[in-house]
RONU-420184 format. One record per residue (C-alpha): residue in three letters; x, y, z. Coordinates in steps of 0.5 Angstrom, whole numbers, plus 500, padded with zeros to 3 digits. Layout:
<sites>
ALAXYZ...
</sites>
This chain:
<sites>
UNK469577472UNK469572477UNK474571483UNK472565487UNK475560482UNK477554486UNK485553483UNK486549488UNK481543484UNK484539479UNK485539473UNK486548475UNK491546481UNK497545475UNK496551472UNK501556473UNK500564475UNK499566467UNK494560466UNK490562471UNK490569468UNK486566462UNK482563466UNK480568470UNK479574464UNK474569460UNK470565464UNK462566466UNK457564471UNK450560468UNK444558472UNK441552471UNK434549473UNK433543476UNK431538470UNK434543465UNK439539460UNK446543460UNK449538454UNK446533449UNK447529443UNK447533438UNK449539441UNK455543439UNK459544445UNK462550447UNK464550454UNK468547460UNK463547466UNK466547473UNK459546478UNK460551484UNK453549486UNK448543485UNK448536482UNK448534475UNK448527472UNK450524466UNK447519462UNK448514456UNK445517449UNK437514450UNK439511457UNK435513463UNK440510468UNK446516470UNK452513469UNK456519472UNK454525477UNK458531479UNK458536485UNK461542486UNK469544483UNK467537478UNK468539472UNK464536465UNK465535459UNK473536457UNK472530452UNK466532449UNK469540448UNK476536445UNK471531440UNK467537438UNK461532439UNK456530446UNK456523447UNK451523454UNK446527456UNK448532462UNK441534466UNK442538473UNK439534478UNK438540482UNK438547482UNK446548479UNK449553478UNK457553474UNK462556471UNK463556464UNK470556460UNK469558452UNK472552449UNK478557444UNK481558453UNK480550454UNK485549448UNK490554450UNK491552456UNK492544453UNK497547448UNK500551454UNK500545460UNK499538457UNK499535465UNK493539465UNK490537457UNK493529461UNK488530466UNK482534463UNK481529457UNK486524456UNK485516457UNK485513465UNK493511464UNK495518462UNK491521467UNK494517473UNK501518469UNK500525470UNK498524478UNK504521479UNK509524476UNK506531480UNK506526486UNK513524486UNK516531486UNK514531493UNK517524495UNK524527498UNK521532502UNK516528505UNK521524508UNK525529510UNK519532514UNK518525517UNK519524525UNK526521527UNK522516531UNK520514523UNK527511521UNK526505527UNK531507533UNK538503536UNK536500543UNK541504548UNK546500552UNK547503558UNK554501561UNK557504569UNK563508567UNK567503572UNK566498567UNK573495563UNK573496555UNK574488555UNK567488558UNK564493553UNK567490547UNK562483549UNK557487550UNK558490543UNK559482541UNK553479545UNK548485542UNK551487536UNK551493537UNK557499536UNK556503541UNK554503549UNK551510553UNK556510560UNK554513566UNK559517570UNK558520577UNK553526578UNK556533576UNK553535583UNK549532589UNK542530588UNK543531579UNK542525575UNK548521573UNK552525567UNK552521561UNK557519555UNK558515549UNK563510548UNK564507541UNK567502537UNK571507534UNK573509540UNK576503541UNK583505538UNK584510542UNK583505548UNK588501545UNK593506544UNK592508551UNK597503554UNK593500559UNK590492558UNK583494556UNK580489563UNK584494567UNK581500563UNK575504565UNK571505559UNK568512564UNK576515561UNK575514554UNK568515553UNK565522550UNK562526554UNK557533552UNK552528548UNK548531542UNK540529543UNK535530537UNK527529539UNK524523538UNK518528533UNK525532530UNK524532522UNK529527519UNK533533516UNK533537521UNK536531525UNK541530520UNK543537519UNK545536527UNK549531525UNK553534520UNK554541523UNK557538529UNK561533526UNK558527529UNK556520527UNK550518532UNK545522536UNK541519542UNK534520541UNK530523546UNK522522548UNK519529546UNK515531553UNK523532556UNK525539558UNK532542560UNK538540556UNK541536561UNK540528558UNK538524562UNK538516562UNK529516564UNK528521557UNK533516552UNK529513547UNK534510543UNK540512538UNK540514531UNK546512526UNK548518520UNK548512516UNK540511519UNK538517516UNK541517510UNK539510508UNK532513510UNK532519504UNK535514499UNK532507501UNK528508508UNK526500506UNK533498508UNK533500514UNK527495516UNK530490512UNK537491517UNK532490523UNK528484521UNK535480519UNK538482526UNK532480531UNK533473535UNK528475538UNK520474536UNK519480541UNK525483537UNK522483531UNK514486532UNK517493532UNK518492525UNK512490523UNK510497525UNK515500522UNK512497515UNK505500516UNK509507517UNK513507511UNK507505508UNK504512509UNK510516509UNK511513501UNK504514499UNK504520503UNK510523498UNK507519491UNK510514490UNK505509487UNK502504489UNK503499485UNK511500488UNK508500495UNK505494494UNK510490491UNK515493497UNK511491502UNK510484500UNK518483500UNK518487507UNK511482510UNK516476507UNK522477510UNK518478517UNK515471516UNK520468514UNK524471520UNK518469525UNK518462522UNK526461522UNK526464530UNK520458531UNK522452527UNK528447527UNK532448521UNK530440518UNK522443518UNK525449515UNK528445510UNK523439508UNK517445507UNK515451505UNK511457507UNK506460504UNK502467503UNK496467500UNK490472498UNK492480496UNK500478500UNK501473495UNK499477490UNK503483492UNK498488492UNK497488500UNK498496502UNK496495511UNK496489516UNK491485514UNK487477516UNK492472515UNK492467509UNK497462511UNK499454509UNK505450510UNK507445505UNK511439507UNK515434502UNK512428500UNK516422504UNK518427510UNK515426518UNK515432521UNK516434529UNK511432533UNK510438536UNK509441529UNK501444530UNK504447537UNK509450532UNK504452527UNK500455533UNK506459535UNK508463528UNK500464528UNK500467534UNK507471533UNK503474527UNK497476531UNK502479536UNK505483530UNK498486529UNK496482523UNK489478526UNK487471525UNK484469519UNK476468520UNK475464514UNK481459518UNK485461512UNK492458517UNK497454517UNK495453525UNK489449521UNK490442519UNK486444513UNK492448511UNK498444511UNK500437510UNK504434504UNK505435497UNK500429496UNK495433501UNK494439498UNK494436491UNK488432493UNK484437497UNK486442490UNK482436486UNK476435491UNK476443490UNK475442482UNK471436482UNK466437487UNK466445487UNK461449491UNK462456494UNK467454499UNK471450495UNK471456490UNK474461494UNK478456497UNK481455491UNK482462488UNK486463495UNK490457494UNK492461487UNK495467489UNK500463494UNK507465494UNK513462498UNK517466503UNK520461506UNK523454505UNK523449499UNK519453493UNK519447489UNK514444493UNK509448492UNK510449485UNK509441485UNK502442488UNK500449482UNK502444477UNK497439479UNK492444480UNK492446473UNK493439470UNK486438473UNK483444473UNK485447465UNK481441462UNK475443466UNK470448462UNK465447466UNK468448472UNK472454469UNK465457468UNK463457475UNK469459478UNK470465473UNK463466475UNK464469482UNK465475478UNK459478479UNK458476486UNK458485488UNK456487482UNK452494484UNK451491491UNK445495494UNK444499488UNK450503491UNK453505484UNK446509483UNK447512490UNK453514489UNK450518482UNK444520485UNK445527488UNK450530492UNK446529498UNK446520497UNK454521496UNK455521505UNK454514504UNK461509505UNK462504500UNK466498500UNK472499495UNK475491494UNK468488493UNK465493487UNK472495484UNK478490487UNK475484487UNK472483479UNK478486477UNK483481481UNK478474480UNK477475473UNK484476471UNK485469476UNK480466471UNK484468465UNK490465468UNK488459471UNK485457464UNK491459460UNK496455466UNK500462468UNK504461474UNK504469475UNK500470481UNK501478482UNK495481477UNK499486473UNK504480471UNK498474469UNK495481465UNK502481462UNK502474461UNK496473457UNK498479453UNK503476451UNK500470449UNK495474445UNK490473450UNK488480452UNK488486448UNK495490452UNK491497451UNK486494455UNK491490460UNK493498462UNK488500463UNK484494468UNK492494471UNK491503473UNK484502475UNK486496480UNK491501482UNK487506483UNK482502488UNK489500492UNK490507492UNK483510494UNK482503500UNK490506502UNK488513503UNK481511506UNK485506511UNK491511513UNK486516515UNK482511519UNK489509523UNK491517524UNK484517528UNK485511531UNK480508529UNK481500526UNK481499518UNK474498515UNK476498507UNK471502506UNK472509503UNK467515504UNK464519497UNK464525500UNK471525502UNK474524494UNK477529491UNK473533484UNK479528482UNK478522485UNK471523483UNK473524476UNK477517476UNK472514480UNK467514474UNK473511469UNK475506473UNK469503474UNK467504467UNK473498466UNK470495471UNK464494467UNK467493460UNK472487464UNK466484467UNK461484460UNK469481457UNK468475462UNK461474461UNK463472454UNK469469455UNK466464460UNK460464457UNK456466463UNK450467459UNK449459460UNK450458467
</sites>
């Protein structure tokens, strides 16, 4: 009876201490030669393998190309053992050794556990349901254990304690702030000045006090003995500080700081009770409050930040991706429509409209990435003279913010990407007319535009020309959709990936043989049928509504580009955390047995979707 039994690979990692007992009482070990066939058509299966040692690789009934490989805590073939029947051959491409579990355990354990029977056989939405629904159980505790730093601190004021209350209610006026921090005289020569608290709920005391607020020193009625958090402290515990001595605010402290003395130097900010708790239950808010109170460029960059770090902290805790994404997407738009109103008269802001394009325009946009921008001016409107210096500017602003510039030019500080309504419908003829590479990608980015700022009526305008060109089209609708399989298999990596453990050390681009074929050939569908949606998920429940995609399989091209986001975000976070720039490519030998097991399904979706756009576009006859 073996003891190493990995529970902690899926599906084995829900199981509870009764089901593992079964498992451990009735599982064996077997050897395999390398070549030797482990399962094939015609055999009954009798078993669930887990690889502890090797490689094997499946492939199709009489096919001689693997479609699927499985390295050490895989486990093979649930879906044959429930159906009775083999549907591939499996042959160990090296010497293999695995564990055997007798089918009769195999459905005690599914009757018993049904995360673990979603997981080991269900379809792909089910299987990701699963996930997710495990993962979401730990969200609250993640973010309880997140840094204090994490919630976006309050500046510090600093005022003299000789200064009148008059003077500090307009500072509160002028920063919009509620509290200023107050230095009183040293304690004792040579010690740093004592510092207090004054706040705008201390301001009855003052009143009451009798004494004209110009002529009251702020120093008599500050509090002193302040309570200080680290900036690493986890949020509970800053909360709990909080709420054990009775206070509404804390001042936040750099973490290398020693001694219980609060120094001026060591202060990072302050942090508000309402912060933390509207960052348990909507951290989103948080970043919201900030972008809409900056009055500055400079004020607004921090939020930015902030973004990607509640991005992490969410996938981190299990939310799922597609409620990031379209998070993101309404956080990154409120930060360019703030940048773009700090920049812009309020005349242009109301004679135009912003534009996002690309993964932001669709909402499916996870960590900072290359601007995809445009402004559309309303036919008619002369705009200021200074307008490509004001353009210049916002795209300058967005680099600040640590979005890069486009290299394809794909920004409104380019001619090509703004101008009138008139404008943009001609240059989306010319797109249609007389398409080559360029002006295909061109128009699929124009496409996926979404307004964040200004009159969105005018870019309606525009798609409503582009489909009126473009839906009549069928040769043209053809070349476009063709762009499909510009990735397919690039380099042979889908092979190498199957090929044995050993090729499985290669990084591959998970947006160009997964997010890309999924996103473009669901692009094409809606351009044909004239959808205004943008976002993938939402065109997929538009065509189904139409009766023009089978809804089944609409879920499951939606939960695999999902899971693509998914594996890309995870990739990219643990990039940041090493300090190293986003590269979008994910490493094979870094996916969980999970990750690898999904991997195979969700490109096995992206193989049927392509054969669906082949057909429908008749691609055969290009």
């Amino acid at each position: 009876m073996p003891n190493a039994f990995n529970f902690a690979a899926s599906p084995f990692d829900c199981l509870d201490a009764q089901q593992r007992q079964w498992v451990q009482e009735a599982v064996d070990i077997a050897y395999f030669r390398e070549g030797e066939t482990l399962l094939e058509p015609g055999i009954a299966p009798t078993h669930l393998f887990v690889l502890i040692k090797g490689f094997v690789q499946q492939y199709e009934a009489g096919g001689t190309e693997a479609v699927a490989g499985f390295g050490p805590d895989d486990t093979f073939d649930g879906r044959s053992l429930v159906a009775g029947q083999v549907s591939g051959r499996f042959v160990a491409a090296e010497e293999s050794i695995a564990y055997q579990l007798p089918r009769e355990v195999v459905n005690r354990l599914i009757a018993a556990n049904a995360t673990f029977g979603a997981l080991l056989f269900s379809d792909l939405s089910n299987k990701l349901g699963a996930i997710a629904g495990r993962g979401g159980e730990h969200e609250m505790q993640s973010l309880a254990l997140a840094r204090v730093d994490a919630v976006g601190l309050r500046p510090p004021h600093f005022v003299d304690a000789a200064l009148d209350v008059l003077s500090v209610v307009r500072l509160f006026q002028a920063e919009r702030s509620t509290a200023v921090l107050v230095r009183d005289a040293p304690p004792a020569p040579g010690e740093p000045p004592r510092l207090g608290i004054f706040t705008a709920n201390a301001l009855q005391r003052a009143v009451l006090s009798g004494t004209p607020l110009e002529r009251l020193p702020v120093g008599e009625v500050a509090s002193y003995g302040l309570r200080a958090v680290k900036a690493g402290d986890p949020v509970g515990d800053a909360l709990t500080t909080m709420v054990r001595h009775r206070i509404h605010r804390a001042v936040v402290l750099r973490d290398e700081h020693a001694g219980p003395q609060v120094e001026e130097g060591a202060v990072l900010g302050l942090v508000e009770a309402l912060d933390l708790f509207s960052f348990l239950s909507n951290h989103s808010y948080l970043i919201n409050r900030r972008i809409g109170e900056a009055q500055t460029l400079e004020e607004l960059a921090p939020a930015s930040a902030h973004i990607v770090r509640l991005v992490g902290l969410l996938h981190r805790g299990g939310t799922r991706v597609g409620q990031i994404a379209a998070l993101v997407q309404a956080l990154n738009a409120r930060l360019f429509e703030r940048a773009w109103q700090l920049i812009a008269p309020p005349e242009l802001l109301a004679r135009s409209c912003l534009i996002v394009m690309g993964s932001e325009g669709r909402g499916e946009q996870l960590l900072r990435t290359d601007q995809d921008n445009g402004l559309i001016l309303a036919d008619g409107y002369a705009p200021p003279g200074d307008l490509p210096a004001l353009c210049d500017r916002f795209s300058q602003a967005l680099a600040d913010f640590g979005y890069p510039p486009c290299p394809g030019g794909i920004m409104l500080s380019r001619p090509a990407w703004r101008g009138s309504v008139s404008t943009f419908a001609e240059r989306a003829s010319d797109w249609l007319l007389r398409p080559d590479a360029d002006k295909l990608m061109a128009l699929a980015i124009f496409l996926d535009a979404h307004p964040v700022a200004g009159d969105p009526a005018l870019l309606a305008a525009v798609r409503e020309r582009v489909f009126r060109f473009a839906t009549d089209n069928e040769a043209m609708l053809s070349r476009f959709a063709a762009a499909v399989d510009a990735f397919a298999d690039e380099g042979g990596w889908l092979q190498r990936l199957f090929g044995g453990a050993a090729a499985q050390d290669a990084a591959f681009d998970v947006k160009k043989q997964g997010i890309f074929p999924l996103v473009h050939g669901v692009r094409a569908l809606a351009l044909r049928a004239g959808l205004a949606e943008t976002g993938t998920a939402a065109r997929l429940e538009a065509l189904a509504a139409a009766g023009l995609f089978e809804r089944a399989f609409a879920t499951d091209v939606i939960e695999s580009l999902h899971f693509f986001m998914a594996l890309r975000l995870k990739a990219g976070l643990a990039e940041l955390d090493a300090g190293r720039p986003v590269s979008g490519k994910v490493d094979a030998a870094r996916l969980t047995s999970l990750e690898r097991d999904l991997l195979k399904d969700t490109l096995d979706i992206v193989k049927r979707f392509r054969r669906l756009i082949q057909s429908r576009f008749h691609l055969d006859q290009l």
